[in-house]
C-alpha positions as CSV (number, residue, x, y, z in Angstrom):
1,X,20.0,-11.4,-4.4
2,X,19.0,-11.7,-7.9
3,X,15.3,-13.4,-8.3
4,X,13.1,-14.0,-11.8
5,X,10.1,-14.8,-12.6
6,X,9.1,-17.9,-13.8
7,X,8.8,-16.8,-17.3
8,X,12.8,-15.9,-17.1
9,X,13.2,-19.2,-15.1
10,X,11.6,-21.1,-18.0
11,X,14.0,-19.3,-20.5
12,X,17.4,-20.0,-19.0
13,X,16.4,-23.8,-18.4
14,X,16.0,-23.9,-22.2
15,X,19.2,-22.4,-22.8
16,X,20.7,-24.7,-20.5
17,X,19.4,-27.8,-22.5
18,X,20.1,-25.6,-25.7
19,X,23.5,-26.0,-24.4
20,X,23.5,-29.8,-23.5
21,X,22.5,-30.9,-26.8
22,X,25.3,-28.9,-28.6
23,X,27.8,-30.7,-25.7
24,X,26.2,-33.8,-26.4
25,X,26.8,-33.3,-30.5
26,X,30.1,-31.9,-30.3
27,X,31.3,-34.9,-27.4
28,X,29.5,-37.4,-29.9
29,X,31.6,-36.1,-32.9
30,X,35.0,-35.4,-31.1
31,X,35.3,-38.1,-28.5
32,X,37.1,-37.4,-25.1
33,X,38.4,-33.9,-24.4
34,X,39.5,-31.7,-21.9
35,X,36.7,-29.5,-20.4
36,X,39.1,-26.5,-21.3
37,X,39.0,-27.3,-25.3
38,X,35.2,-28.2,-24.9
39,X,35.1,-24.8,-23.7
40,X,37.5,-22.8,-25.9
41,X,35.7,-25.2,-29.2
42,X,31.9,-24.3,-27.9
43,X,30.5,-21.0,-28.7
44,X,28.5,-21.0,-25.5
45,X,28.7,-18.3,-22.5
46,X,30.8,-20.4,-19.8
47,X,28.2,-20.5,-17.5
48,X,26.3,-22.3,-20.1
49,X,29.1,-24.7,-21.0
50,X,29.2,-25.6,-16.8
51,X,25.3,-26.1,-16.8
52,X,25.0,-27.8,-19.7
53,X,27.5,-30.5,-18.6
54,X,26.4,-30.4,-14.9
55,X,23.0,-31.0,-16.8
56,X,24.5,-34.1,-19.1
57,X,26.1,-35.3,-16.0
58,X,22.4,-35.5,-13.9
59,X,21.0,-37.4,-17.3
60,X,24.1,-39.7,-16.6
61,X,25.2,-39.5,-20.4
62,X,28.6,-37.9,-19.7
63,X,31.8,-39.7,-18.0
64,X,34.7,-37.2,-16.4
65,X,38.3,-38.9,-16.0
66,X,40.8,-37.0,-13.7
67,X,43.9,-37.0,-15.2
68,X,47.7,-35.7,-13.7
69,X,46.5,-31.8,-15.4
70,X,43.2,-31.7,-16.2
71,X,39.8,-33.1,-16.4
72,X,38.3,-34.9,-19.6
73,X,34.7,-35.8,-20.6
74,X,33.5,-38.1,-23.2
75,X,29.9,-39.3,-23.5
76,X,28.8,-42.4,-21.0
């Protein structure tokens, strides 16, 4: 089980909001995509790319659409 302080806590939240904000900037300049070109376009560690928008998606400022093959996102 992996555990860290709250110093290390503290850090990754602020990468994950790091990471939001450069979701947010790159949705706000491109539109709707698919969460696979968000991801192959971001230079961000997957894990980063999936908290960022889960992070977006708690601040209700993102919208997913289920297509017939993939997923798309777009700000709200």
């Amino acid at each position: 089980m992996f555990t860290s302080s709250k110093k290390e806590a503290k850090e990754m939240q602020q990468q994950i909001i790091e990471s939001a904000g450069k979701i947010y900037n790159y949705l706000s300049s491109k539109g709707e995509v698919t969460i696979n070109k968000l991801r192959k376009d971001m230079d961000l560690d997957d894990n980063f790319t999936y908290m960022g928008l889960g992070w977006l998606s708690r601040e209700d400022k993102i919208t997913y659409t289920q297509k017939p093959k993939s997923v798309t996102v777009q700000l709200s």
